[in-house]
C-alpha positions as protocol buffer text, in pm:
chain_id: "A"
residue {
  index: 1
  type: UNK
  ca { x: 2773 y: -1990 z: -2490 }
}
residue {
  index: 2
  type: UNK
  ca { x: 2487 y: -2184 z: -2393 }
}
residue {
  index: 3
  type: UNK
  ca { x: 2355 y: -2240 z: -2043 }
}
residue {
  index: 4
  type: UNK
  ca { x: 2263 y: -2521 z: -1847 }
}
residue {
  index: 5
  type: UNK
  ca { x: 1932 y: -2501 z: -1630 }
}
residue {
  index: 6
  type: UNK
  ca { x: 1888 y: -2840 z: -1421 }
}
residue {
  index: 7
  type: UNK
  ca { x: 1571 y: -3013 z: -1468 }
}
residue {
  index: 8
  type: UNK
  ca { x: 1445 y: -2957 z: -1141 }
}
residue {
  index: 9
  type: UNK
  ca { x: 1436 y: -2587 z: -1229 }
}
residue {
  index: 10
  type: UNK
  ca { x: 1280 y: -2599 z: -1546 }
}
residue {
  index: 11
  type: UNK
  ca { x: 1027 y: -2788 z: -1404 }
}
residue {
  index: 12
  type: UNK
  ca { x: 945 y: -2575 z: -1085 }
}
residue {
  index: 13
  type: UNK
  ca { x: 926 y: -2275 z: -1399 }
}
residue {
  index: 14
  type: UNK
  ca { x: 704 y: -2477 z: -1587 }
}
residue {
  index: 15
  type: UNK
  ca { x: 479 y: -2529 z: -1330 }
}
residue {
  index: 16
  type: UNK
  ca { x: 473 y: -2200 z: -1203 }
}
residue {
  index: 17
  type: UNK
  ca { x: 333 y: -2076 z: -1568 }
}
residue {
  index: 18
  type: UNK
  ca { x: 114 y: -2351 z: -1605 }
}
residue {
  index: 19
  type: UNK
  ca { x: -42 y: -2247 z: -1235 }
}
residue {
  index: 20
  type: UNK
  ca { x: -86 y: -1907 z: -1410 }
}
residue {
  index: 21
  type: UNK
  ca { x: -255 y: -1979 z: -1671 }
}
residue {
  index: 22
  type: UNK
  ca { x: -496 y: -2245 z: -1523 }
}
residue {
  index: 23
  type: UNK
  ca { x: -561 y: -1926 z: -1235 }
}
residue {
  index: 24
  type: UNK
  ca { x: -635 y: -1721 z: -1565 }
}
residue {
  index: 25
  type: UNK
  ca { x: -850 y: -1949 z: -1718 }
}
residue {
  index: 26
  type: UNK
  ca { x: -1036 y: -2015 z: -1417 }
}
residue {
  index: 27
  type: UNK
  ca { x: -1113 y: -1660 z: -1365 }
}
residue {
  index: 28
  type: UNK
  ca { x: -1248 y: -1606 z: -1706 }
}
residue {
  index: 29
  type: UNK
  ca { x: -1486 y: -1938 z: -1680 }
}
residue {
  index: 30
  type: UNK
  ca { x: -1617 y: -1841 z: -1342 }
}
residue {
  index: 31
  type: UNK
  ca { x: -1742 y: -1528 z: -1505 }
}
residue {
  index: 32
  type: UNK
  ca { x: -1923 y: -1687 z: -1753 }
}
residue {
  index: 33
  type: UNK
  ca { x: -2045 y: -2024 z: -1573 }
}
residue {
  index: 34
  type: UNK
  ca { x: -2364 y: -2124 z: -1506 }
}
residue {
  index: 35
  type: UNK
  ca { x: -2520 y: -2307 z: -1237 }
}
residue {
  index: 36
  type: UNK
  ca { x: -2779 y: -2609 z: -1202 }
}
residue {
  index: 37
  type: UNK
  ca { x: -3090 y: -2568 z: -1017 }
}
residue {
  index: 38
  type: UNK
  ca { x: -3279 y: -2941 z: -957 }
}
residue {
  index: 39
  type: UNK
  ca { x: -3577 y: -2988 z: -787 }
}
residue {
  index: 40
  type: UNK
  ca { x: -3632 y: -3359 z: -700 }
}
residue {
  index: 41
  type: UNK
  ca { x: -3879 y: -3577 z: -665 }
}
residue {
  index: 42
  type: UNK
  ca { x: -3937 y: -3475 z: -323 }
}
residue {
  index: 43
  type: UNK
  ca { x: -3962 y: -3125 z: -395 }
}
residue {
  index: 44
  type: UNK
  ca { x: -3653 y: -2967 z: -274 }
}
residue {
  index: 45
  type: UNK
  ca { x: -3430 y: -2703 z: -438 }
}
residue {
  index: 46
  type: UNK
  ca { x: -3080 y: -2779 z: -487 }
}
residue {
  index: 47
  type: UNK
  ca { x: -2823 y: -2578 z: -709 }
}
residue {
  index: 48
  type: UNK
  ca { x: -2467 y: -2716 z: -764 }
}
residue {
  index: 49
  type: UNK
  ca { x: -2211 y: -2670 z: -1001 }
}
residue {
  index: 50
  type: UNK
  ca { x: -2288 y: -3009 z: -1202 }
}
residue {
  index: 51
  type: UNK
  ca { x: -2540 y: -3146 z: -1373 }
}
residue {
  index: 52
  type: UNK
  ca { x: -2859 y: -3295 z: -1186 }
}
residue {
  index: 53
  type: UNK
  ca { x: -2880 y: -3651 z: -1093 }
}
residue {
  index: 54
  type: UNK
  ca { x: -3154 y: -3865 z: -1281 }
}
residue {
  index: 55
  type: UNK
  ca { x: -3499 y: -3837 z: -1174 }
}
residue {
  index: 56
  type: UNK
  ca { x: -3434 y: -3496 z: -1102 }
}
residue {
  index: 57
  type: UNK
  ca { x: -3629 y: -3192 z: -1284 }
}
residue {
  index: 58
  type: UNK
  ca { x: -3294 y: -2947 z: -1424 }
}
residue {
  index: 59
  type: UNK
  ca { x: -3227 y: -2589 z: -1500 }
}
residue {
  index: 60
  type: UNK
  ca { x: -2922 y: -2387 z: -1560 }
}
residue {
  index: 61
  type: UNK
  ca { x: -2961 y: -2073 z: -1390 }
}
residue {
  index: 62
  type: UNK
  ca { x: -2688 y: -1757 z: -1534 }
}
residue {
  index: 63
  type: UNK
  ca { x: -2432 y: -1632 z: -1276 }
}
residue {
  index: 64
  type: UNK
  ca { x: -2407 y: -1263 z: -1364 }
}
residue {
  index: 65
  type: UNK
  ca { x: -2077 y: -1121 z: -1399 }
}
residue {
  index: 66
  type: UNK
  ca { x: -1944 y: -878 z: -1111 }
}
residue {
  index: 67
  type: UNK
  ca { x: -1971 y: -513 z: -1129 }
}
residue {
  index: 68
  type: UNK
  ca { x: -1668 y: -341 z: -1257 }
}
residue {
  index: 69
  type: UNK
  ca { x: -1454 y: -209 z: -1002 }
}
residue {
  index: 70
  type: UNK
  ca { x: -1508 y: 146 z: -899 }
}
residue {
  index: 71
  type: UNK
  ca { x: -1296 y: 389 z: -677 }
}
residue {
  index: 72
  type: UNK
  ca { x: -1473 y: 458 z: -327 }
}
residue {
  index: 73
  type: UNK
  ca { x: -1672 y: 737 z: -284 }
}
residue {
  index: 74
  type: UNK
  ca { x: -1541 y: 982 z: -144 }
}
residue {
  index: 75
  type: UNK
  ca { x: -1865 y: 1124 z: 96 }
}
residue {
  index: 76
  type: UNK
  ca { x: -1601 y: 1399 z: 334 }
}
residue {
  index: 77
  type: UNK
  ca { x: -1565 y: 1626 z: 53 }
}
residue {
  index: 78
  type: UNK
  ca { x: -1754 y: 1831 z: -225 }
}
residue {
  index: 79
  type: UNK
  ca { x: -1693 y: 1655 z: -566 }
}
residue {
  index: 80
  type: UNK
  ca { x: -1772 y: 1931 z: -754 }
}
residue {
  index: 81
  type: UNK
  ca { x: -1464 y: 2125 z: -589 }
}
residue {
  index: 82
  type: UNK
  ca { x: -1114 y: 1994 z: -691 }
}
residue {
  index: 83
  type: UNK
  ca { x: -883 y: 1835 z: -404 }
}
residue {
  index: 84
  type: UNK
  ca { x: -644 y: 2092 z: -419 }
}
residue {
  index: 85
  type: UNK
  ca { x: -915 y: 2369 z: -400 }
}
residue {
  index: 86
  type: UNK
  ca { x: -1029 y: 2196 z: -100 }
}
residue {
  index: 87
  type: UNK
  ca { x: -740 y: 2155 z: 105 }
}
residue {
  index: 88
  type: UNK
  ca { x: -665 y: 2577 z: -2 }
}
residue {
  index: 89
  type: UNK
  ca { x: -1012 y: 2642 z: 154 }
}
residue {
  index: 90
  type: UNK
  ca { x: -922 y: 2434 z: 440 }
}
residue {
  index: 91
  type: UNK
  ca { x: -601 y: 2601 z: 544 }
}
residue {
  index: 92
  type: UNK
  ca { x: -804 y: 2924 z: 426 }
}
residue {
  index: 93
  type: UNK
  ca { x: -1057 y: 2871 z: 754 }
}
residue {
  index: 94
  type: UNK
  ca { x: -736 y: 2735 z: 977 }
}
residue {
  index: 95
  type: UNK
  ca { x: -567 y: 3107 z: 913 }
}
residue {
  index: 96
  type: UNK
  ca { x: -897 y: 3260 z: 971 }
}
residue {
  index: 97
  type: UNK
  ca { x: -931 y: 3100 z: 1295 }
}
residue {
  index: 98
  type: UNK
  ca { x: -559 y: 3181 z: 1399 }
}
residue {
  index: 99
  type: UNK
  ca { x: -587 y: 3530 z: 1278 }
}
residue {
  index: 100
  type: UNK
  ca { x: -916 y: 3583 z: 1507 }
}
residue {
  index: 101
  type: UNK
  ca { x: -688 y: 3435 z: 1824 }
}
residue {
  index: 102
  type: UNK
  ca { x: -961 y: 3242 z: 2047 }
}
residue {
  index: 103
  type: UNK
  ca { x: -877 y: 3349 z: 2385 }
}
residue {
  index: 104
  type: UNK
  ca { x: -911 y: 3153 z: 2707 }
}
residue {
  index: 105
  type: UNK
  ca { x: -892 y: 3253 z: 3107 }
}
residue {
  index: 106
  type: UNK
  ca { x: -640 y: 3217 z: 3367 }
}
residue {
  index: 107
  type: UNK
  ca { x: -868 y: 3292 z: 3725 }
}
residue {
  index: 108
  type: UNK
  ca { x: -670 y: 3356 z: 4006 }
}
residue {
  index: 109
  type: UNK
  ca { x: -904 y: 3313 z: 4312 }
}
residue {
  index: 110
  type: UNK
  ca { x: -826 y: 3561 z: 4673 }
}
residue {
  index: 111
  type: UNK
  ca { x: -755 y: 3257 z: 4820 }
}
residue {
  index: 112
  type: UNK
  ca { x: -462 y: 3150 z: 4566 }
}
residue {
  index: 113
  type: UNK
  ca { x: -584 y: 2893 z: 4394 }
}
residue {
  index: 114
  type: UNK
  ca { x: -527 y: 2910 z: 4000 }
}
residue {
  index: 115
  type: UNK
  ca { x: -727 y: 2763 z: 3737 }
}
residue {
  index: 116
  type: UNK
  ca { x: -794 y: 2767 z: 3368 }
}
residue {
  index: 117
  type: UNK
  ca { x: -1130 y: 2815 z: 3220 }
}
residue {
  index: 118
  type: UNK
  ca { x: -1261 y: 2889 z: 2769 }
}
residue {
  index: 119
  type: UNK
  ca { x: -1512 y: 3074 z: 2860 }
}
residue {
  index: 120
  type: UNK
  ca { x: -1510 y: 3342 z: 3118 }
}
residue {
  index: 121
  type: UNK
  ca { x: -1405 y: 3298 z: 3523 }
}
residue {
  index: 122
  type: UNK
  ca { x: -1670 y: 3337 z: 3760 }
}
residue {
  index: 123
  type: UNK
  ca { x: -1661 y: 3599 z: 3978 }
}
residue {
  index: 124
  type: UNK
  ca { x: -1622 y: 3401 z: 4338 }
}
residue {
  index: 125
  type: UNK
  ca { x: -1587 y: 3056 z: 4391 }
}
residue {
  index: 126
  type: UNK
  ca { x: -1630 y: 2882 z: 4725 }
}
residue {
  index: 127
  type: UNK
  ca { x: -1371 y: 2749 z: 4948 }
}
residue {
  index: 128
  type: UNK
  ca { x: -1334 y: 2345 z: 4977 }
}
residue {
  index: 129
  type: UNK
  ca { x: -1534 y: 2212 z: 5226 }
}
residue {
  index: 130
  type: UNK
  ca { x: -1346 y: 2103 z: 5505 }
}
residue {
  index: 131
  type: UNK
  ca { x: -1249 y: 2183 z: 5857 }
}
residue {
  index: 132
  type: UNK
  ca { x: -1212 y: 2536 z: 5999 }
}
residue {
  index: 133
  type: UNK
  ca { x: -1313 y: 2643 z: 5585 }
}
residue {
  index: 134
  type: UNK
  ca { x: -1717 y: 2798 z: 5729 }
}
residue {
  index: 135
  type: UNK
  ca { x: -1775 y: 3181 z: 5779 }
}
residue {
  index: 136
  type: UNK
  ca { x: -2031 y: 3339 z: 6007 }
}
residue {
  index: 137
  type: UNK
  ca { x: -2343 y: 3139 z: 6019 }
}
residue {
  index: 138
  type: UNK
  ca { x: -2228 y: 2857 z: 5878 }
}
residue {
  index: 139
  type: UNK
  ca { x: -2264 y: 2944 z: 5522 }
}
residue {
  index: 140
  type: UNK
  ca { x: -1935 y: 2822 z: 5305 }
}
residue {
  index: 141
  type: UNK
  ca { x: -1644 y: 3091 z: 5259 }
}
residue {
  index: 142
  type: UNK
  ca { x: -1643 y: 3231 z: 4885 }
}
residue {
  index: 143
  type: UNK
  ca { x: -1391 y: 3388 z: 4751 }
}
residue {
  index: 144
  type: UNK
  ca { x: -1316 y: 3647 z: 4444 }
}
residue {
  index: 145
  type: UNK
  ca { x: -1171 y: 3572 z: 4121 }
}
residue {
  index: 146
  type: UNK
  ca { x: -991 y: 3821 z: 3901 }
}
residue {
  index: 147
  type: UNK
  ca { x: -914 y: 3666 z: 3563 }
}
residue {
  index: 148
  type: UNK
  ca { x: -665 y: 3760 z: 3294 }
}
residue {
  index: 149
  type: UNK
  ca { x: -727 y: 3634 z: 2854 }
}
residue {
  index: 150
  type: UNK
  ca { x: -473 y: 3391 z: 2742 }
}
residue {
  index: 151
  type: UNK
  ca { x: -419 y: 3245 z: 2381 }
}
residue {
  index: 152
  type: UNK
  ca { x: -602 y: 2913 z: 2390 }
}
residue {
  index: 153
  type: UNK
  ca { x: -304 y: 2759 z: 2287 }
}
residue {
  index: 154
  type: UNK
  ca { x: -123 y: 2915 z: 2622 }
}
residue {
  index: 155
  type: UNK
  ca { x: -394 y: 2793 z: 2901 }
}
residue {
  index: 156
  type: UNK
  ca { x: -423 y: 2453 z: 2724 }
}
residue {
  index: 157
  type: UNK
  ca { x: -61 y: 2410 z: 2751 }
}
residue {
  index: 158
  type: UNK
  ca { x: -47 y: 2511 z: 3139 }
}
residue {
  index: 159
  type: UNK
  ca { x: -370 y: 2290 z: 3217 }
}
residue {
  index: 160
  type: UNK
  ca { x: -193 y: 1960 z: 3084 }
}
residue {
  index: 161
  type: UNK
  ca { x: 189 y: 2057 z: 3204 }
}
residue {
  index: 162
  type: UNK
  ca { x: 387 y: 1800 z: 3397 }
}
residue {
  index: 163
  type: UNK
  ca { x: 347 y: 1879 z: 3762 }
}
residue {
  index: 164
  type: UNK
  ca { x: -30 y: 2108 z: 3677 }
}
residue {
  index: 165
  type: UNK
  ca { x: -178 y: 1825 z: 3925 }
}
residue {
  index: 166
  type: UNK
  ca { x: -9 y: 1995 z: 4220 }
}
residue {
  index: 167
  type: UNK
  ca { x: -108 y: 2321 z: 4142 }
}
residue {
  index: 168
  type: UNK
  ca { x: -359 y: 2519 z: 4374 }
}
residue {
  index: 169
  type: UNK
  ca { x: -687 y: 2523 z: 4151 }
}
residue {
  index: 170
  type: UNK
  ca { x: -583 y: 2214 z: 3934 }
}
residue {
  index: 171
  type: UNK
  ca { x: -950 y: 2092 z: 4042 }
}
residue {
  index: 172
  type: UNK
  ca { x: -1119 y: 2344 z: 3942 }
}
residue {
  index: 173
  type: UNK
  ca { x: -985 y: 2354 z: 3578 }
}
residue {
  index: 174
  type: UNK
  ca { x: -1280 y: 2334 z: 3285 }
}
residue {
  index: 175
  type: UNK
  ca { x: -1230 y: 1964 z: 3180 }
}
residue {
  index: 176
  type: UNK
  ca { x: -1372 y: 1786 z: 2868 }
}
residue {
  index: 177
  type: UNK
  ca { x: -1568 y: 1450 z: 2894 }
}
residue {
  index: 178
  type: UNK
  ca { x: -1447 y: 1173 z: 2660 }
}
residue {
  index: 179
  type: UNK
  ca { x: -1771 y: 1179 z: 2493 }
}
residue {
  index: 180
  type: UNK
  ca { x: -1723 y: 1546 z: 2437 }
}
residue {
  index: 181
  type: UNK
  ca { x: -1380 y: 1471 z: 2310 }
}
residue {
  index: 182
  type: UNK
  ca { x: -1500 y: 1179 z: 2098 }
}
residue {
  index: 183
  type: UNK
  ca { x: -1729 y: 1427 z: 1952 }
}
residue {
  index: 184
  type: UNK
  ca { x: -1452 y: 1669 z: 1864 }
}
residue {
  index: 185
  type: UNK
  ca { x: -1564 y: 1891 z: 2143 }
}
residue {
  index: 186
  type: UNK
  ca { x: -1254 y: 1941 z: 2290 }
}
residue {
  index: 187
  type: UNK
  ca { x: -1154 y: 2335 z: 2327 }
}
residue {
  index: 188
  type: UNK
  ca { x: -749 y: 2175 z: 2301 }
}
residue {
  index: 189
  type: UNK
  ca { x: -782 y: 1978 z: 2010 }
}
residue {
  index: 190
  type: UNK
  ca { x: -615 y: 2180 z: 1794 }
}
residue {
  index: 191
  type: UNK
  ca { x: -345 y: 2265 z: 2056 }
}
């Protein structure tokens, strides 16, 4: 049984391979092409893909062919250690770092005000400026701070929970800057 393709189709197939092979054959001249530098009468340089124009002084001037392609560097990593040994050492120093548990510091102040800090809590802050909030001789009201270690993990989790803005202290928390942050900086990053 023999089938019947229209003409129409046989045509739009015919002219598909001959687009193909005219792309082909394109590429492999534009490797090897050349490329005419004339200098005129005048003096000025001009290079085009054809030959000069009379009273013109001609060269041809070799195109050399592109590199080869290469895979990207790869300039994160050691290449003398394999991928997979490299992601091992990598979850390696993660466990490490879990196993040593970095601690961080809930500070409850006298006056009830609780706040997170990394590093250790200071051992009195001083009340808010504001009406009625001076001692004896003017000098600003301080209060003490007792502090207690959480996991890291733990205080960053309290200092960015829903509803942490209301919370007595939420000011005082130990914030990052966004160019710390950008840096990798950030105590939470992890958490």
């Amino acid at each position: 049984m023999q089938t019947d393709i229209s003409q129409p189709v046989l045509m739009a197939i015919l002219g598909a391979l001959l687009a193909c092979a005219a792309f082909f054959a394109a590429a492999h001249v534009a490797h090897a092409q050349s490329i005419y530098k004339c200098r005129g009468a005048d003096g000025q340089i001009a290079f085009q893909d054809h030959a000069c124009g009379a009273g013109a002084a001609e060269s041809q001037v070799e195109i050399a062919p592109p590199p080869p392609v290469a895979p990207s560097p790869d300039y994160g990593r050691d290449s003398n250690v394999p991928r997979h040994a490299a992601r091992t050492a990598a979850t390696a120093h993660a466990s490490a770092r879990e196993r040593r548990e970095v601690v961080s510091y809930e500070c409850r102040a006298a006056n009830g005000e609780r706040f997170y800090r990394h590093g250790a809590c200071p051992g009195r802050i001083a009340a808010d400026a504001g009406p009625g909030k001076r001692g004896r001789g003017g000098a600003a009201a301080t209060f003490a701070v007792t502090s207690e270690a959480l996991p890291r993990g733990e205080a960053c989790r309290r200092m960015a929970a829903a509803g942490s803005i209301g919370r007595a202290g939420h000011a005082r928390d130990e914030s990052v800057s966004t160019y710390d942050r950008n840096l990798g900086r950030d105590p939470c990053r992890y958490y």
